[in-house]
Backbone as a chain_set.jsonl record, in Angstrom:
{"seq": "XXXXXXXXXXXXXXXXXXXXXXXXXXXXXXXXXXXXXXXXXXXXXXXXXXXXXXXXXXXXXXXXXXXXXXXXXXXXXXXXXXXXXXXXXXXXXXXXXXXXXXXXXXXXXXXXXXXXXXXXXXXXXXXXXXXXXXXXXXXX", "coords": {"N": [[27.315, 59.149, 0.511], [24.605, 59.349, -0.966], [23.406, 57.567, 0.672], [22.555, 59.081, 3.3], [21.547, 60.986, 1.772], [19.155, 59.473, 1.112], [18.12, 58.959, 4.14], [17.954, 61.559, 4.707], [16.073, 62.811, 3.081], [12.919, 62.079, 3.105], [13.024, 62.691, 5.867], [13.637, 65.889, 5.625], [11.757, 66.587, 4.197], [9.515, 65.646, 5.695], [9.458, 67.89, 8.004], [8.989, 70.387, 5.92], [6.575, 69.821, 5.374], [4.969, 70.011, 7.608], [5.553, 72.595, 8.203], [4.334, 73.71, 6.284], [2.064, 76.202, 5.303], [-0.822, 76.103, 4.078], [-3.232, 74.897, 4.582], [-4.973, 73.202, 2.505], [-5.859, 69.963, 1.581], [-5.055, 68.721, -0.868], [-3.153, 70.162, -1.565], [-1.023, 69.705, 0.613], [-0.501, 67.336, 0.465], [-0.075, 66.58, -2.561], [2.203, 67.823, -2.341], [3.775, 66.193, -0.48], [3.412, 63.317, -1.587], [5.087, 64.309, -3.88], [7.589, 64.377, -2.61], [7.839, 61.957, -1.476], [8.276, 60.462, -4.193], [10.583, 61.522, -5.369], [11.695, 60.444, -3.339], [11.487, 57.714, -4.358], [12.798, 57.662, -7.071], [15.673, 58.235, -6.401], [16.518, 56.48, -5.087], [16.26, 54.585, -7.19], [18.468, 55.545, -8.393], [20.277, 55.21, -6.988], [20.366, 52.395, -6.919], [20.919, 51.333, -9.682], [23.687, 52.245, -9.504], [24.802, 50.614, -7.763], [27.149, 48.021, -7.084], [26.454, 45.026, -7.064], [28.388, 42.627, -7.47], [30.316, 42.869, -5.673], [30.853, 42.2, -2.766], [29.854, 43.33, 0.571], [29.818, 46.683, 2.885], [28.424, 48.951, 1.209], [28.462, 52.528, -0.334], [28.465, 54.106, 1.855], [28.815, 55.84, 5.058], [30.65, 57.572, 7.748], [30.636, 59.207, 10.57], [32.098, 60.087, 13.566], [30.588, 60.37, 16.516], [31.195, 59.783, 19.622], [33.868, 59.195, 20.647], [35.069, 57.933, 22.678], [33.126, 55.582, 23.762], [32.821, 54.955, 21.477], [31.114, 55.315, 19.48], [29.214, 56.143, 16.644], [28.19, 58.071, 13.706], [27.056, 55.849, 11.283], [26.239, 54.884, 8.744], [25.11, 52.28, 5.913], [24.947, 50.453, 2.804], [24.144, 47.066, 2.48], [23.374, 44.383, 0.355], [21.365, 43.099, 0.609], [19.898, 45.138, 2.742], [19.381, 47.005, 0.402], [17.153, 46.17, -0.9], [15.239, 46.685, 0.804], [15.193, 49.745, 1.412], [14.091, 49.96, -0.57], [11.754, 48.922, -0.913], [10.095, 50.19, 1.401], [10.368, 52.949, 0.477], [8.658, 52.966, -1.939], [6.338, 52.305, -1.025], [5.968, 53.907, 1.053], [5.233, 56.259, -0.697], [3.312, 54.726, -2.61], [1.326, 55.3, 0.167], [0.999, 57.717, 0.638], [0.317, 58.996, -2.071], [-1.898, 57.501, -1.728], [-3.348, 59.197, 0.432], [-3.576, 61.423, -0.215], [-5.472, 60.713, -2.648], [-7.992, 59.933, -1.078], [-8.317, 61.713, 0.365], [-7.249, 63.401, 3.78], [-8.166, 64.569, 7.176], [-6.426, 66.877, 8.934], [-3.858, 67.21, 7.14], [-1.201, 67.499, 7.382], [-0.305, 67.097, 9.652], [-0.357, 64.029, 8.71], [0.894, 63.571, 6.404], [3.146, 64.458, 6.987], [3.659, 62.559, 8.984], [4.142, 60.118, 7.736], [6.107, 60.727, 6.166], [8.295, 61.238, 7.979], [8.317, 58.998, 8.995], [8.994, 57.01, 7.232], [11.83, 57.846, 6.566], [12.795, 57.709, 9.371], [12.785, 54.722, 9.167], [14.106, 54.148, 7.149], [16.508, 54.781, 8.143], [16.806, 52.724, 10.318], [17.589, 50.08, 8.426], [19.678, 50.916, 7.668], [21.518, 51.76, 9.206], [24.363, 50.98, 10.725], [25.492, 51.252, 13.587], [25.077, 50.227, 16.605], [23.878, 52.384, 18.559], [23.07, 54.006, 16.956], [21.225, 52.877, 15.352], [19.374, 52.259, 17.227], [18.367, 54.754, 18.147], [17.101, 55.521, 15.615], [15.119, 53.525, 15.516], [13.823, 53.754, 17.788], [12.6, 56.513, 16.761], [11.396, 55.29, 14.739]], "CA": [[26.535, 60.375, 0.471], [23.493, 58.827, -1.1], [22.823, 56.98, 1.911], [22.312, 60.04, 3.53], [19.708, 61.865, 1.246], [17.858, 58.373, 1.342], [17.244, 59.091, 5.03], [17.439, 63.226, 5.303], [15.277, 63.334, 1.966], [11.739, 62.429, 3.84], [12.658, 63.915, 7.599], [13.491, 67.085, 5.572], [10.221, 67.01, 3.799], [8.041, 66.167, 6.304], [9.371, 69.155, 8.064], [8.555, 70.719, 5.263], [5.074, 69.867, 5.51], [4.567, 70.426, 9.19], [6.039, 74.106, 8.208], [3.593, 74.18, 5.149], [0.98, 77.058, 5.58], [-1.559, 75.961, 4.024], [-4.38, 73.397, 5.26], [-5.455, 72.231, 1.725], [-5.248, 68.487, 1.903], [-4.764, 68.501, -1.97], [-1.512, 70.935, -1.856], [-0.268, 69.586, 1.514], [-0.638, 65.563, -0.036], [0.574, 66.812, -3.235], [3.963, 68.134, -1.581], [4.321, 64.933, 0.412], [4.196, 62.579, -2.549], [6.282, 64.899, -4.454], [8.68, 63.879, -2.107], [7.866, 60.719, -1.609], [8.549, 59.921, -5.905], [12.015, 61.78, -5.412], [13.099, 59.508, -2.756], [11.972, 56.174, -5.07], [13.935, 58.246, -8.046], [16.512, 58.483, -5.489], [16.432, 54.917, -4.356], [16.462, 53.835, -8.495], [19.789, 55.631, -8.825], [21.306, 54.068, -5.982], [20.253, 50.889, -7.554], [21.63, 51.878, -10.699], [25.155, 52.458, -9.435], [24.997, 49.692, -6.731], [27.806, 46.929, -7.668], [26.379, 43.348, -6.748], [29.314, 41.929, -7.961], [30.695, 43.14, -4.462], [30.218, 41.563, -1.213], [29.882, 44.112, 1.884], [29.331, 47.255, 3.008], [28.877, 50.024, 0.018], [27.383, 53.727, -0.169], [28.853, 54.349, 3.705], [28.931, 57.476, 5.68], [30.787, 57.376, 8.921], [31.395, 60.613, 11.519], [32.321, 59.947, 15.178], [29.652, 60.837, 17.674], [31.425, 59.916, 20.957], [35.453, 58.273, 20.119], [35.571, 57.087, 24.069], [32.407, 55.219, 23.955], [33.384, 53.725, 20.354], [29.687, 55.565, 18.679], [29.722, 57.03, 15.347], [27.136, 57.81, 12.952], [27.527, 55.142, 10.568], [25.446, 54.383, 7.82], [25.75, 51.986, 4.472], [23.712, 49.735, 1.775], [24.151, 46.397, 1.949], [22.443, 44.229, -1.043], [19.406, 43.009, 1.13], [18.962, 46.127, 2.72], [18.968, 48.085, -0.562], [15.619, 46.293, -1.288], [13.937, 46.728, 1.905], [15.139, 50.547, 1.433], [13.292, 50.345, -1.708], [10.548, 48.927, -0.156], [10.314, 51.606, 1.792], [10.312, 54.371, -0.57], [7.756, 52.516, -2.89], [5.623, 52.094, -0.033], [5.411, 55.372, 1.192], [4.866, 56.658, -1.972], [1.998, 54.586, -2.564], [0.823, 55.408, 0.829], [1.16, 59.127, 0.027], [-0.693, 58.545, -3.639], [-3.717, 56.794, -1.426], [-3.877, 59.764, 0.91], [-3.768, 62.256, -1.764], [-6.94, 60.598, -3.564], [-9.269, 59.815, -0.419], [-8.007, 63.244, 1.399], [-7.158, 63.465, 5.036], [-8.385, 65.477, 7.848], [-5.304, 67.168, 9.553], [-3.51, 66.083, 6.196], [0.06, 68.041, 7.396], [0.129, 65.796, 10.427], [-0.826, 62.481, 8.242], [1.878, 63.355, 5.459], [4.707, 64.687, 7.653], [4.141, 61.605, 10.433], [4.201, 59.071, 6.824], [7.212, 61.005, 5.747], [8.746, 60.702, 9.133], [8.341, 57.365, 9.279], [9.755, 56.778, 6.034], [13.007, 58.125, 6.883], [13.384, 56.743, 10.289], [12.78, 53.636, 8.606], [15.429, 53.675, 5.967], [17.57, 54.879, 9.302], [17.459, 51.363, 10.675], [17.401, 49.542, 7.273], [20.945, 52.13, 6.889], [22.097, 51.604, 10.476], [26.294, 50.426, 10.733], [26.563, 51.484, 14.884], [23.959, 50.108, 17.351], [23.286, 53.419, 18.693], [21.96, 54.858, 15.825], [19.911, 51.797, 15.071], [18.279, 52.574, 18.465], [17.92, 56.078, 17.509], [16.195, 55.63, 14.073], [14.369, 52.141, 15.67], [12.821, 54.563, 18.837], [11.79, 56.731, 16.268], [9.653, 54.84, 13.894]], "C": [[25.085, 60.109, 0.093], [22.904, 58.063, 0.139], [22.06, 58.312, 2.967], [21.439, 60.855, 3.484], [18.857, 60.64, 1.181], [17.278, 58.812, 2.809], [16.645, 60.244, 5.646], [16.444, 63.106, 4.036], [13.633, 63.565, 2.549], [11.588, 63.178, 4.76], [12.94, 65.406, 7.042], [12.113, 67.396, 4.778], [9.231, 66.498, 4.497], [7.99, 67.406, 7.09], [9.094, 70.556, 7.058], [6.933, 71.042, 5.185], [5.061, 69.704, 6.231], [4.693, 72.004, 9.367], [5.152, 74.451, 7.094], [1.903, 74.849, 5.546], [-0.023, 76.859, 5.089], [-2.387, 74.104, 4.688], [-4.815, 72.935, 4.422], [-4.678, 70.72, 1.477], [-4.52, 68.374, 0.558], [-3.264, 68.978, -2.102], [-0.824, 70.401, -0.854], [0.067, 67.68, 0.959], [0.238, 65.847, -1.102], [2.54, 66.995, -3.035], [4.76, 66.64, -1.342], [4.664, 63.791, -0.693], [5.031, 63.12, -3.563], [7.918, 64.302, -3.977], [8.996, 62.55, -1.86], [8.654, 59.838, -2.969], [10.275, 60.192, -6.066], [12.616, 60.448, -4.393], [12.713, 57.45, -3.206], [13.188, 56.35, -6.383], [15.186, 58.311, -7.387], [17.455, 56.858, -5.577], [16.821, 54.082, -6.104], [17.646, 54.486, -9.012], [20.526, 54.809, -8.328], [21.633, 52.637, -6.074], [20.98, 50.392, -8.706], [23.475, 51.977, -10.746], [25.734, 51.152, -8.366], [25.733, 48.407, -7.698], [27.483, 45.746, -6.878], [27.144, 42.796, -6.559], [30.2, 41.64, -6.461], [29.843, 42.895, -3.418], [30.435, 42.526, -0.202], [29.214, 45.517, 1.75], [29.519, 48.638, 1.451], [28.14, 51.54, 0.572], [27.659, 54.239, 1.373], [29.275, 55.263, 3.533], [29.592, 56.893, 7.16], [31.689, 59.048, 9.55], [31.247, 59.988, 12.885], [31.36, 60.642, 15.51], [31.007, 60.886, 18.477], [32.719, 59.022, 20.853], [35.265, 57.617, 21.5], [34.455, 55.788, 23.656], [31.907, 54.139, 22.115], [31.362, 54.052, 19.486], [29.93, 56.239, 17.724], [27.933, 57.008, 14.614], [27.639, 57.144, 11.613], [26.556, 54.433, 9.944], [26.094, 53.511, 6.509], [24.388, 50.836, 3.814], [24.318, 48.161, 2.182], [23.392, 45.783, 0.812], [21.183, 43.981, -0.536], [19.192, 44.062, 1.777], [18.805, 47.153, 2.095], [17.607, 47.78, -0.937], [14.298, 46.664, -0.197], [14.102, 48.596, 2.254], [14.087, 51.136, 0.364], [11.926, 49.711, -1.818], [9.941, 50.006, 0.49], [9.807, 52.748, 1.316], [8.72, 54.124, -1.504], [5.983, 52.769, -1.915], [4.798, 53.079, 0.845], [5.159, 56.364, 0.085], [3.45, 56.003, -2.85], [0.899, 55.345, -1.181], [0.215, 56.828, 1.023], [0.143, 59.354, -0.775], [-2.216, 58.041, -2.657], [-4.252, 57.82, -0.284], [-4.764, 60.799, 0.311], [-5.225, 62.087, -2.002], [-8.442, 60.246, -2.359], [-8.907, 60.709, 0.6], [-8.422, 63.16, 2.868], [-7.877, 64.443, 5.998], [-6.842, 65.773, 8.844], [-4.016, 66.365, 8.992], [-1.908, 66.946, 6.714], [0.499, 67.104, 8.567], [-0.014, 64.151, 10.126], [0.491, 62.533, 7.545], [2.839, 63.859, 6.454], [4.724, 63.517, 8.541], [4.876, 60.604, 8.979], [5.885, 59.7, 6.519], [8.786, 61.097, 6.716], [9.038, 59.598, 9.283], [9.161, 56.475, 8.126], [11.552, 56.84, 6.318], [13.835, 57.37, 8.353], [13.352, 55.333, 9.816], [14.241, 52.698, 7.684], [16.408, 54.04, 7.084], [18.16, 53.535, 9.841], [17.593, 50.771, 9.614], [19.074, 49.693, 6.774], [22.065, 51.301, 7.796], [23.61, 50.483, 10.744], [26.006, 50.044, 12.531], [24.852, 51.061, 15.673], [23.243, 51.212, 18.16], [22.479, 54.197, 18.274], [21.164, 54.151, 15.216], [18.747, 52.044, 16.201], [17.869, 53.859, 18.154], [16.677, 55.893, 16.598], [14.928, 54.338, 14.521], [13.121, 53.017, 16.939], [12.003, 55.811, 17.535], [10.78, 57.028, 15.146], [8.664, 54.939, 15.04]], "O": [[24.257, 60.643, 0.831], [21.697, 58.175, 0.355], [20.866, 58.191, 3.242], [20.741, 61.386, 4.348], [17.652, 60.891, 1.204], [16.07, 59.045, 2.853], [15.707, 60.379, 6.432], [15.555, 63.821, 4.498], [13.073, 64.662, 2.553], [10.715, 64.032, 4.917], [12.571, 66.296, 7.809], [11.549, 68.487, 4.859], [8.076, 66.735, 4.144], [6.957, 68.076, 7.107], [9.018, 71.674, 7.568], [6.311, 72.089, 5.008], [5.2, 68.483, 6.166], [4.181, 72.64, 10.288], [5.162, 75.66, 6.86], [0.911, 74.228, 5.926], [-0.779, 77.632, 5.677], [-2.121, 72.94, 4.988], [-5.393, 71.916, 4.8], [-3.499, 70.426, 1.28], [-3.366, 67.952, 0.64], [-2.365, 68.323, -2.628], [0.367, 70.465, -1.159], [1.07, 67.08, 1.346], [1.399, 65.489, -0.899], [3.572, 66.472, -3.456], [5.807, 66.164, -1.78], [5.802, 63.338, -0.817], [5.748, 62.315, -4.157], [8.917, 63.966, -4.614], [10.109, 62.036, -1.974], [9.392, 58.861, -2.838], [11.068, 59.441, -6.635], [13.595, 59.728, -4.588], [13.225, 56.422, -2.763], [14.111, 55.581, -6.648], [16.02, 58.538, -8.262], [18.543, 56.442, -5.974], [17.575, 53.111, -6.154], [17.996, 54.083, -10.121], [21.236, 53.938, -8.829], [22.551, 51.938, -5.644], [21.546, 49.3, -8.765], [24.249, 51.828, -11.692], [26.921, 50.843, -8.261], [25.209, 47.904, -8.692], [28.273, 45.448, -5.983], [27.108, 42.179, -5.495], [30.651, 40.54, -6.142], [28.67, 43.183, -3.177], [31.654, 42.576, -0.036], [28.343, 45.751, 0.912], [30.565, 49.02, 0.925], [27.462, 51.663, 1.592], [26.732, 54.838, 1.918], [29.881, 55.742, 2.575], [29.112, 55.881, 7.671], [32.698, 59.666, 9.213], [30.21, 59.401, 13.194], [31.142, 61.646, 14.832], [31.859, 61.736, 18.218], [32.426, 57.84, 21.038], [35.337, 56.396, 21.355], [35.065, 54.847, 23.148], [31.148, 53.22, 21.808], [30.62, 53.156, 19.083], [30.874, 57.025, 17.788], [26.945, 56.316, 14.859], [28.475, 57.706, 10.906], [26.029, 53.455, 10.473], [27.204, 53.778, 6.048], [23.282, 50.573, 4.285], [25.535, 48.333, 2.105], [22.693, 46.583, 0.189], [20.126, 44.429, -0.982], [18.011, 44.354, 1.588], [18.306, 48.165, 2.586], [16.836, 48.682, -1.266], [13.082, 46.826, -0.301], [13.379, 49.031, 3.15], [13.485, 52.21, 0.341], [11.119, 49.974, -2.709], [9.188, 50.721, -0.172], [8.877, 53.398, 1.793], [7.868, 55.0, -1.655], [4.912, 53.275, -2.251], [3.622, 53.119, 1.206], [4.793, 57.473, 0.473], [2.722, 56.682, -3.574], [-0.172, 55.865, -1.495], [-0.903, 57.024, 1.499], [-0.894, 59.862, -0.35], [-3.374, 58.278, -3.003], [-5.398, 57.609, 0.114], [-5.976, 61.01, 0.288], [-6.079, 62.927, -1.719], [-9.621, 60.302, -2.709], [-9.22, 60.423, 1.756], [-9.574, 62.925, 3.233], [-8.276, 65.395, 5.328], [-6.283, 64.822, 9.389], [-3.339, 65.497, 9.543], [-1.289, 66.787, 5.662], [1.522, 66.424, 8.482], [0.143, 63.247, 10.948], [1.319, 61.693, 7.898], [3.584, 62.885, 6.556], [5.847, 63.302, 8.998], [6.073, 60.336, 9.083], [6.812, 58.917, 6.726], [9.947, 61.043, 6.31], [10.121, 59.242, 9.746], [9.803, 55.439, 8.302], [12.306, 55.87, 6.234], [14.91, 56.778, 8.443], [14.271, 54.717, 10.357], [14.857, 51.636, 7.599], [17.441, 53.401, 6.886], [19.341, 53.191, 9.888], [18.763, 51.101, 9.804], [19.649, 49.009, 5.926], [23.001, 50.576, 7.459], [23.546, 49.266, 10.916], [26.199, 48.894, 12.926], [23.766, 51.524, 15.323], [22.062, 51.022, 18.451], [21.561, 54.857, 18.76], [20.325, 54.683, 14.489], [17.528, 52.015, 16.031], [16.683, 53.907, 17.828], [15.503, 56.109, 16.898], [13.9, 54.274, 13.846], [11.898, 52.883, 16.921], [10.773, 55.854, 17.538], [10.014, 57.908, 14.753], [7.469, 54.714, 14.845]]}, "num_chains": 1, "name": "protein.A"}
């Protein structure tokens, strides 16, 4: 289930801020690393509960897409890509933090593409079923 809000946590807040009515860069930046900080707080639970000790897949989600065609949506952590999820998070969260302070022009399409990108990111990083690696890989 955590796997999950690691990758809906940004794509639902950059829709968020693509749906956010105002045009101040300060409140629309603000939002974005708001969200950004939740999904490293996010990312430092998951870390937190993550057993090393164990070899394979952990933190997995799996629902059938298409049973003939053998596709599912199938997400999970392994241990190297829990850090490159938390790369990730850190990353856009600085990137967020450095829009924030030297303010954007058309800052709802800067922070929702970053927060976008974030999420498709941790999609492949997530990614179990080669389908949905292509998915989340087309769109970073």
């Amino acid at each position: 289930m955590t796997t999950n809000l690691l990758i809906l946590l940004p794509l639902a807040g950059a829709l968020v801020v693509w749906l956010f009515p105002s045009r101040n860069a300060r409140a629309v930046g603000s939002l974005a690393l708001l969200v950004a900080l939740a999904e490293v707080a996010l990312w430092v639970g998951v870390v937190a509960n993550f057993d090393f000790g164990v070899t394979g897949l952990q933190n997995d989600v799996e629902a059938v897409w298409f049973a003939d065609l053998d596709a599912a949506y199938k997400v999970g952590l392994y241990d190297f890509s829990l850090w490159l999820v938390g790369l990730t998070a850190v990353v856009t969260a600085a990137a967020a933090a450095y829009g924030v302070w030297v303010g954007r022009d058309r800052p709802r399409a800067y922070f929702g593409l970053i927060l976008f990108l974030a999420g498709a990111t941790v999609g492949v990083f997530t990614a179990q079923d080669l389908l949905l690696f292509y998915v989340f890989w087309e769109a970073m």
